[in-house]
N, C-alpha and C positions, 0 to 999 in steps of 0.2 A: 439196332439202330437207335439212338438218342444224340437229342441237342439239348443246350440250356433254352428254360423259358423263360422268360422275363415281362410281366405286368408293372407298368406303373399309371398310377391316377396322377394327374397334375391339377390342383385345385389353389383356391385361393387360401387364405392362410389357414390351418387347422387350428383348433382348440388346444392350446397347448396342455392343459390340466388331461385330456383324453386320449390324446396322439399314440404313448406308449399302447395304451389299450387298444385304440384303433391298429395298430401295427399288428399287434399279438394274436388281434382275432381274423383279422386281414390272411395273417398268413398259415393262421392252425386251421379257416373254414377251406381253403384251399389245399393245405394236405392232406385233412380227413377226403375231402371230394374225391383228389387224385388214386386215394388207397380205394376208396370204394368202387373207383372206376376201376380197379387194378393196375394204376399205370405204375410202374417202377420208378425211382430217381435216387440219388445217391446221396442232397441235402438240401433243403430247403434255406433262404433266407429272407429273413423280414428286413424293410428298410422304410424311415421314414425323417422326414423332416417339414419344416414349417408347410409347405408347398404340394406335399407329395408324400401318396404311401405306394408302395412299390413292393413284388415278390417276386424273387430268383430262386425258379427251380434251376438243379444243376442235375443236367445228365437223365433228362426223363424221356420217358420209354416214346416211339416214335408211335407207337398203335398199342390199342391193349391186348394181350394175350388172346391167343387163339384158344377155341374150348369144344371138346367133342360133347354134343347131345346125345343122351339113348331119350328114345321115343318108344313107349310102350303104343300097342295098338288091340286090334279085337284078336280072342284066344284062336287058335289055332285049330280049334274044332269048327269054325263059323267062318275062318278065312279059306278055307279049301276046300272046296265039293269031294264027291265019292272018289273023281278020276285024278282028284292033285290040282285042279286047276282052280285060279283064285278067282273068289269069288267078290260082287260087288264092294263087298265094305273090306277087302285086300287092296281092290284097287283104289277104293278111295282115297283108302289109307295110303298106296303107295303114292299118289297122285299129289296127295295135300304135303309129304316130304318129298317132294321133286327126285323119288327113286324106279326103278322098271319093275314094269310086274315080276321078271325074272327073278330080278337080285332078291324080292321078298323072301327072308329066313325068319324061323321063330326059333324062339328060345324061352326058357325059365323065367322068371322074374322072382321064384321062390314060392310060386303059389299054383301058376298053372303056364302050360304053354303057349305062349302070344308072340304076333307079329312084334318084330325092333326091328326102329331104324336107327343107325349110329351117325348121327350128321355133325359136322366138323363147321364151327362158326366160326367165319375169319373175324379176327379181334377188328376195332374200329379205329380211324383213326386220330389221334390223338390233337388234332388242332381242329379237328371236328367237335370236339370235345370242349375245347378252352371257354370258348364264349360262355356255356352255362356254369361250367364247374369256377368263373371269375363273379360273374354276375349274383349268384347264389351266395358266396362268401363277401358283394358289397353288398348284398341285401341283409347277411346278416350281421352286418357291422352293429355295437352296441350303442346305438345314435338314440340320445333319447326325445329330442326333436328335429325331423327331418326339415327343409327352408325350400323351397321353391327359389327361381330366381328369373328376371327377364322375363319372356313370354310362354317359356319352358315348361312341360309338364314334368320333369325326371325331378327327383327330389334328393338330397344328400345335404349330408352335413357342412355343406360348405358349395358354393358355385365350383362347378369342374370346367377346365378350361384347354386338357389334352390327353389323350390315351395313348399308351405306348406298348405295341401287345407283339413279343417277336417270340418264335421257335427257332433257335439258331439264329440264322443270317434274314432268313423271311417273314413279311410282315403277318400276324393271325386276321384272317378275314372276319372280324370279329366288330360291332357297333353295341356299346353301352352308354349308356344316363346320354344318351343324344348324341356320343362322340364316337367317330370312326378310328379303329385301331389304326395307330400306323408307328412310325419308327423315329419321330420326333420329340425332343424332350428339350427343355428349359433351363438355364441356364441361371445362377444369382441373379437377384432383382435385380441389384444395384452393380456386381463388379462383373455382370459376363449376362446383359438382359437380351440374349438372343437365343435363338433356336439353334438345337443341337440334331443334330442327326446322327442314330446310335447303327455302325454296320452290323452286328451282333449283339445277344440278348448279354454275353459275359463283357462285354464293353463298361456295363452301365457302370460301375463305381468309379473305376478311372477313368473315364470321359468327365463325369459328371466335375470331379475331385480337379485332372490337370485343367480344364478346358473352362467349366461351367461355374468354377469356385464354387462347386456343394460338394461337403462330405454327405453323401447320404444314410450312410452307414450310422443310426442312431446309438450305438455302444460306440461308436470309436468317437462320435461327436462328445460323446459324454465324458471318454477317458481324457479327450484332450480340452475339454473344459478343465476339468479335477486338476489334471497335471497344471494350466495354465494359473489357475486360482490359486493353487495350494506356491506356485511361485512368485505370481505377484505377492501373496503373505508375507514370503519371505524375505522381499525385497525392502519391507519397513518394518523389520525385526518380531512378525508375528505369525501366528499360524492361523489360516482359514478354519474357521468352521463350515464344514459344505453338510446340509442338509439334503441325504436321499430325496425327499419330493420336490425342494428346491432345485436339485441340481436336472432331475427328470425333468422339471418343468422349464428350466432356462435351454437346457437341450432341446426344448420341441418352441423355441424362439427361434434360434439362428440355422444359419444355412453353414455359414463359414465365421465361427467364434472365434473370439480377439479378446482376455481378459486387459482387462483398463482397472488401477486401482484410484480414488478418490479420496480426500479429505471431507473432514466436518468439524467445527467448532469444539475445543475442550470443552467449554460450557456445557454444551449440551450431553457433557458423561455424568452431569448429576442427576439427569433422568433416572428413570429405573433401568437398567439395560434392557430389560424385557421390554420394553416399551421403543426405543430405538431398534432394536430385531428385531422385532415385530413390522415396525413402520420399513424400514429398509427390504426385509422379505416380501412380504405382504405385498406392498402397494409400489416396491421398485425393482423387486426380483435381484437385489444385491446380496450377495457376501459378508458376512460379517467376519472380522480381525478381534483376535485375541491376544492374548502378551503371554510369556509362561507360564505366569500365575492363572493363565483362565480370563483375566479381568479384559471388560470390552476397549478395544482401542478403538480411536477416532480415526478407522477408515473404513469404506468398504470398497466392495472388488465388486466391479461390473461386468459383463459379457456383451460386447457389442457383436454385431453380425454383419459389420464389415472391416476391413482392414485400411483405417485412415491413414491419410499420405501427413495428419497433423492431429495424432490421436490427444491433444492435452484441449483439444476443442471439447473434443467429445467427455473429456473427464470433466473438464468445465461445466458443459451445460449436465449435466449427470448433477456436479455439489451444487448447481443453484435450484435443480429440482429438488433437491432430498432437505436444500435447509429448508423452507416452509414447511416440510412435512414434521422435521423435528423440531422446530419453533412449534407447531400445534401441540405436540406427545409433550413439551415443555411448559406450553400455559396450561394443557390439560391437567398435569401434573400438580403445580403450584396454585391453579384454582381449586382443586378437589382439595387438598390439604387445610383448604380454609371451614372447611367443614366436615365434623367427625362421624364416623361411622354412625354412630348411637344415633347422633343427629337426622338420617337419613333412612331410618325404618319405618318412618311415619308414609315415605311416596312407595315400598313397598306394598300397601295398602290398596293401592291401583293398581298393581300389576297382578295378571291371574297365572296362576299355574297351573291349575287347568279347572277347569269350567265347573265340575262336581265337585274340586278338590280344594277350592279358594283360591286364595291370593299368596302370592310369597311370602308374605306378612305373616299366613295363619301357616303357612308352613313351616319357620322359625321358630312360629308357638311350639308348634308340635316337634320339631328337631328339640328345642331346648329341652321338653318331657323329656323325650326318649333319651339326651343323652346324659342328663340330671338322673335317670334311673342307672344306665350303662355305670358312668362314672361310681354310682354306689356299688354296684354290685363289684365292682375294680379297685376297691379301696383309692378312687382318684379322687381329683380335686371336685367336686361338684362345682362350683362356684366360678372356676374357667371353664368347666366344659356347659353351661349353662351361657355366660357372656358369651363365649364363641359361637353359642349356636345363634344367639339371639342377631349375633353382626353378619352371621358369617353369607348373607347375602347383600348386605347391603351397597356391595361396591359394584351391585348391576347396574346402579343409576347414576353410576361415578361417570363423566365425561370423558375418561380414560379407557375406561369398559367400554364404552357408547363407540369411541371409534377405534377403537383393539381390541376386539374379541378375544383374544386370548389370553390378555391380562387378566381375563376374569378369575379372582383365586390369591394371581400373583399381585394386582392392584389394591388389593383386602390388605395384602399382609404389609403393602408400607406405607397403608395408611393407618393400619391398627399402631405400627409403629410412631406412626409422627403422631398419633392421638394420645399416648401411653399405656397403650393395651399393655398388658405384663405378654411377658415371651411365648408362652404357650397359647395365649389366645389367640396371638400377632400370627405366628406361624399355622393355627389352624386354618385362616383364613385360606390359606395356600392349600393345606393340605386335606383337605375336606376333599378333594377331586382327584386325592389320589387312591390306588391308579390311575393313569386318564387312560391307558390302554394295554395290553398284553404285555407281561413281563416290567412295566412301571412299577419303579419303585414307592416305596409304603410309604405313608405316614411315620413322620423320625419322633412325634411328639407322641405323649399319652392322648391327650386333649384332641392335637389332631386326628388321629384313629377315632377315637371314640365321637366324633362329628362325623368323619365319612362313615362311617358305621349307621348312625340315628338318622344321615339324610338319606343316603340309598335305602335303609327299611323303612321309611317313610314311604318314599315315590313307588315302591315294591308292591307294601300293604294295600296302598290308596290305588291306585291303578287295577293289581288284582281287584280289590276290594270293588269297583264299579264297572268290573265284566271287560275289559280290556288288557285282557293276558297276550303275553304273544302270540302269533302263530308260528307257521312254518317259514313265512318268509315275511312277515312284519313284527316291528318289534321297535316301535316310533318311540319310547321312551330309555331303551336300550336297560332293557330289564336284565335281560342274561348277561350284560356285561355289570353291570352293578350288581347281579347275585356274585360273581365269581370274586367281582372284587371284593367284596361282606368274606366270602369264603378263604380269600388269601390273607385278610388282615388278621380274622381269627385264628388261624391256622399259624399264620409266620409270623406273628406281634407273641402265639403264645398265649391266648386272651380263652378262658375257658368260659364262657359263658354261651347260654341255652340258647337257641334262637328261637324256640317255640315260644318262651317266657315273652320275648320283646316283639316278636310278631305280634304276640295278644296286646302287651301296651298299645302296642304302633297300633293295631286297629281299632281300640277302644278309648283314642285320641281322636279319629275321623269321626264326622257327626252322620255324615250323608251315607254311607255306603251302601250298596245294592244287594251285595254276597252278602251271603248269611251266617251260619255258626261253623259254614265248613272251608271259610277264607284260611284262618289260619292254618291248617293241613295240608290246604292246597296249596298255598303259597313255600311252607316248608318244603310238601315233597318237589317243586319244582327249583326250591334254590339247592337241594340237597343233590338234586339227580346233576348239578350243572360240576358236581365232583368226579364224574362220572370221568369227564376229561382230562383232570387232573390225572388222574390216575393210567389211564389209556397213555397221557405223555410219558410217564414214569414206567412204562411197560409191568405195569403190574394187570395182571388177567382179572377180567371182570367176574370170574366166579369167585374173588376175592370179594371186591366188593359187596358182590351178593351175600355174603356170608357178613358180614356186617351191616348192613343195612334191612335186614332182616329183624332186626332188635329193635325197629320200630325207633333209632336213636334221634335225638337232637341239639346233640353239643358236637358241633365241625370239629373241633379241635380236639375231643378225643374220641371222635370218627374216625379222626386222622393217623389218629396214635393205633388203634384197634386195625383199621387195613394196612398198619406196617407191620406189625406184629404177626398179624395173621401170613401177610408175603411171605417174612422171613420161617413161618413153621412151615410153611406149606413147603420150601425148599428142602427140610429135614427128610430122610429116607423113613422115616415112621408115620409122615402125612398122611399119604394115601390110606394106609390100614388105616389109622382112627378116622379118617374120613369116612372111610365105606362101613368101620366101625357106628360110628355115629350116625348114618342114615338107617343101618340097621335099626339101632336103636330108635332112630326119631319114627322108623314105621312102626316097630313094634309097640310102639308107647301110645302113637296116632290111632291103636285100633282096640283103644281101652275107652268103655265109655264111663268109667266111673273116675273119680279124682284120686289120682293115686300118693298114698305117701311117701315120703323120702327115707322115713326112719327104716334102718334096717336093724333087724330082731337077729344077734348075733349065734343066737341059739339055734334058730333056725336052718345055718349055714352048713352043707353036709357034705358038697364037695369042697375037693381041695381047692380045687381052680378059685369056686366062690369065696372062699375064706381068704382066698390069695388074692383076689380082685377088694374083696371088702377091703384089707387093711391095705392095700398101697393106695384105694381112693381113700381115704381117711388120711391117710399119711399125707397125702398129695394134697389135698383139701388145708389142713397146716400150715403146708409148706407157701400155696399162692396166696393165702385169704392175705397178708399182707400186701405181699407182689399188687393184686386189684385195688388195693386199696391204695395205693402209690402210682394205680396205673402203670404199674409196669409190667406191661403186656407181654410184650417178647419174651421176656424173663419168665413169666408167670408160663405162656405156652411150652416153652423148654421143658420148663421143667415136666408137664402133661402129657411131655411126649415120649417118655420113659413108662407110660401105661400100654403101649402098644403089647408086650409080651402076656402081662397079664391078660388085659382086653381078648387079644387073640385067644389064648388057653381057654377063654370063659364061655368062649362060644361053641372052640370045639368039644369041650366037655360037657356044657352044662345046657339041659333045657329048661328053657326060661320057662316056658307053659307048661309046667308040670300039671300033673291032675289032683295035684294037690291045692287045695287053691291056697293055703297058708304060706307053701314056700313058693309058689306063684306071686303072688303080692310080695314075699320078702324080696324076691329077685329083681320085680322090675323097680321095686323101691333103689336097690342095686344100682339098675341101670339109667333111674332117674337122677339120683346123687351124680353118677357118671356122666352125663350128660348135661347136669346143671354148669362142673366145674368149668368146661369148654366155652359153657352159652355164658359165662363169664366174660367172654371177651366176643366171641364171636358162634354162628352155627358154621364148624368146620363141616356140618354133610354138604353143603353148598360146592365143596373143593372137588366130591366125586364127578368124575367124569359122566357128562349127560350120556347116554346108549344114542346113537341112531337108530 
């Protein structure tokens, strides 16, 4: 036996920026619950909108599964006197599982003979169940401040105003946050403000949808937003841009969406467009319209949440909200241009960035060091990447900044322009913050690289540097996302320079620091280890890694060269032998305590094997000492992998610990040469498979 179940909460308006999350964990603490109870069902649905989050089980089990208990009891020697007959602690036993003295049997349990009783639990039933298994998954809702409301003690993220709790056609006797389940539900504010009453839990979407004007269904709210927008674009010859968090967020507005497209003044497209999408998104939750080319048009697309009988009202009052917003992004604009960057590093000087670490002011200073060394060691421009660093904050105090957070970067760069910054310092200003997140693209300029570079190892050093490293679940400056960034621009700009080198600048720039001489090491191995996932994406196996990072390295970039190289040997069918080759080696060598030489005495050489191993590592040695020196890893391992024949032969013929100590020494000199050529790139014994 199964019904569909159906919870919903009716509340006042939700948080729209939260909704999707409240929905997702709404309905994953209520599956996990129902699995742990064992109850069956066949799918689960989340539903949520401005008013209401809501869960449809379909097809779940009417009671949980029945289950046979064995009960062990006392052995069998204790339960039955001389004549067979049971004895007190039988009966107790048989008394405390509701069985007759008679029926008492023993048996085994693999150790000795004891009373069992096998008792058959009837499963429970399942609306017996709902109230806690709903209640548990709204107490674990992700609310990060619960609100009281009216005289009420119950607490949620919002006033709750009805419960709707059915199994099939019947109501769940069921009361949470002050409200008693029943079978009534709500209807649009505006186009259907009356109570609904649902005969069945699988009612709810089409009730709500013909009857109530709610789609409640938050994916189908969302696809017919997209579909709506992307057709108003079309209708004045452009294409919507829809923003994923935007469009999640205008979804968890309306109940019943209606796109409405708007005008706005030409004038106001000599803005930055950054600057109008930003004001439009941000502060009106619009749409923004593009032309072919990309370039922004003067309209944007609204979402109302009712369906007017005179919707040019509603676009109306829509363009006389949005022009003040853009007349401000317009004098912000044109005020700020009256004053040049340069001009503006002096109220840097007030502003701290963090308390041990100064002022944004002294953090410029130290960006321009760091990236006036960078740029030399890059045969770049010193001279822009020094002005870049010295501006590249100063448009936090820009009035455009002030009320567009997110021009910060992009507001730099047209105003380096209207200043006459030359091109690469203009476009650092932008590009200093890239990436701003996963998979963001680079810095297009030398100048800008080399700025995002010198400001993340700045805030890296300085932060390590005064005992506030991340932890496991803090990371207030967002360090590991500015190591990876350091690590993708080196790596995919091609930029081979040392990080250890500029750690040391960066922290012998800071006056204050607390950490001591072992900041710099720390702070390496911790931006070095954040490659770790690079790799892990790239399905390459961590004993790769290992065998790289073993050499104590610190240039990313031909870190990076070294675990490709390495990948691609390790695929070769000669891998594993010089693998397990070379641990042999690296134990044999680890249990010499004196410093061994590399030269090998060719006179000494007496098997064939050794003579045959000598001259192909010699030959082999020839053949990559350029390959490394080109960094051409792969190349270089290829060709080392044609030692496996020999390598083999040497072992099964030749004892290395002879009792000679003369041609003892000459061999493991042998196997030290042998093993230099490999740690050339990397230690391949890393690739052997660990034992269990």
């Amino acid at each position: 036996m199964s019904a569909d179940f159906l919870v919903e909460l009716g509340t006042e308006e939700l948080p729209p920026k939260a909704l999707k999350n409240l929905m997702a964990s709404f309905a994953d603490t209520i599956e996990a619950n129902l699995k742990a109870a064992e109850l069956s069902f066949t799918a689960i649905k989340p539903f949520a909108a401005p008013r209401r989050l809501a869960v449809l089980v379909e097809n779940l089990a009417s009671e949980t599964p029945s289950k046979e208990l064995v009960v062990w009891g006392p052995p069998a020697a204790i339960a039955f006197d001389k004549e067979g007959q049971p004895t007190k602690a039988a009966l107790a036993f048989a008394e405390k599982n509701g069985i007759a003295a008679s029926e008492l049997k023993a048996e085994n349990d693999g150790k000795a003979e004891k009373l069992v009783a096998r008792i058959t639990a009837e499963g429970k039933k399942t609306v017996e169940l709902l109230e806690a298994v709903v209640a548990d998954a709204l107490a674990k809702l992700p609310i990060a401040k619960r609100m009281k409301w009216g005289a009420k003690r119950e607490e949620f993220v919002r006033p709750v105003h009805w419960l709707v709790m059915l199994f099939g056609s019947d109501v769940v006797n069921a009361s949470l946050l002050g409200l008693t389940a029943g079978r009534t539900t709500r209807g649009h504010r505006f186009h259907y403000n009356n109570s609904i009453d649902l005969a069945k839990a699988s009612d709810y979407t089409s009730v709500l949808k013909n009857t109530g004007f709610v789609v409640a269904d938050f994916a189908e709210r969302s696809a017919t937003i997209k579909q709506q927008v992307e057709a108003e674009a079309k209708k004045v010859g452009g294409v919507a841009v829809i923003d994923p968090a935007l469009l999640d967020e205008v979804t968890a507005l309306v109940e019943w969406p209606v796109a409405l497209t708007g005008k706005f003044e030409e004038r106001f497209l000599a803005v930055p467009a950054e600057a109008l999408i930003a004001s439009m998104k941000e502060h009106q939750k619009y749409f923004h319209v593009v032309d072919a080319n990309g370039k922004l048009k003067n309209n944007f697309i609204t979402v109302a949440n009712i369906q007017s009988k005179d919707p040019s009202q509603i676009i109306d009052g829509n363009e006389r909200v949005i022009r003040p917003r853009l007349s401000d992004a317009a004098f912000f604009f044109e005020t700020d241009k009256k004053t040049t960057l340069a001009s503006l590093r002096d109220r840097l000087k007030t502003i701290v960035f963090q308390a041990q670490l100064g002022t944004i002011f002294d953090k410029t200073e130290r960006v321009a060091g760091l990236a006036k060394l960078i740029a030399g060691k890059l045969n770049a421009d010193a001279a822009s990447a020094e002005r870049a660093a010295q501006l590249c904050k100063s448009d936090l105090v820009t009035n455009m900044v002030g009320e567009f957070d997110d021009m910060q970067g992009i507001a730099g760069y047209y105003y380096a322009v209207n200043d006459g910054e030359n091109a690469e310092v203009a476009a650092a200003m932008n590009e200093q913050y890239m990436p701003r997140f996963a998979g963001d693209q680079l810095p297009a300029t030398t100048t800008g690289a080399i700025i995002a570079l010198a400001d993340r190892l700045d805030t890296i050093t300085g932060i390590f540097g005064i005992g506030q490293q991340p932890t496991g679940s803090k990371d207030p400056f967002a360090l590991r996302r500015a190591s990876i960034a350091v690590l993708r621009i080196l790596v995919e700009k091609n930029l081979a320079l040392d990080l250890r080198d500029l750690l040391t600048f960066a922290k012998n720039q800071h006056k204050s620091l607390t950490v001591g001489d072992e900041l710099v090491e720390q702070v390496l191995a911790y931006m070095l280890e954040r490659f770790r996932a690079f790799f892990e994406d790239a399905n390459i196996p961590a004993e790769v890694f290992q065998s790289v990072t073993a050499k104590q390295l610190s240039q990313p970039l031909d870190i990076n060269q070294r675990v490709l190289a390495v990948n691609e040997f390790s695929k070769l069918p000669q891998a594993q032998a010089l693998a397990a080759a070379n641990k042999r080696v690296s134990n044999i060598l680890a249990k010499q305590n004196a410093a061994l030489s590399t030269e090998v005495n060719a006179a000494l050489l007496q098997e064939d094997a050794e003579k045959t191993l000598a001259q192909a590592v010699s030959a082999k040695a020839a053949v990559v000492a350029p390959l490394f020196a080109a960094r051409e890893y792969t190349q270089a391992l290829a060709a080392l992998a044609d030692l496996q024949q020999p390598v083999d032969a040497f072992f099964d013929s030749v004892m290395v610990m002879s009792d000679d100590p003369a041609l003892q020494q000459n061999r493991l000199a042998l196997l030290q040469q042998l093993r230099g050529l490999f740690l050339e790139v990397a230690d391949i014994s890393y690739l052997v498979p660990a034992k269990n």
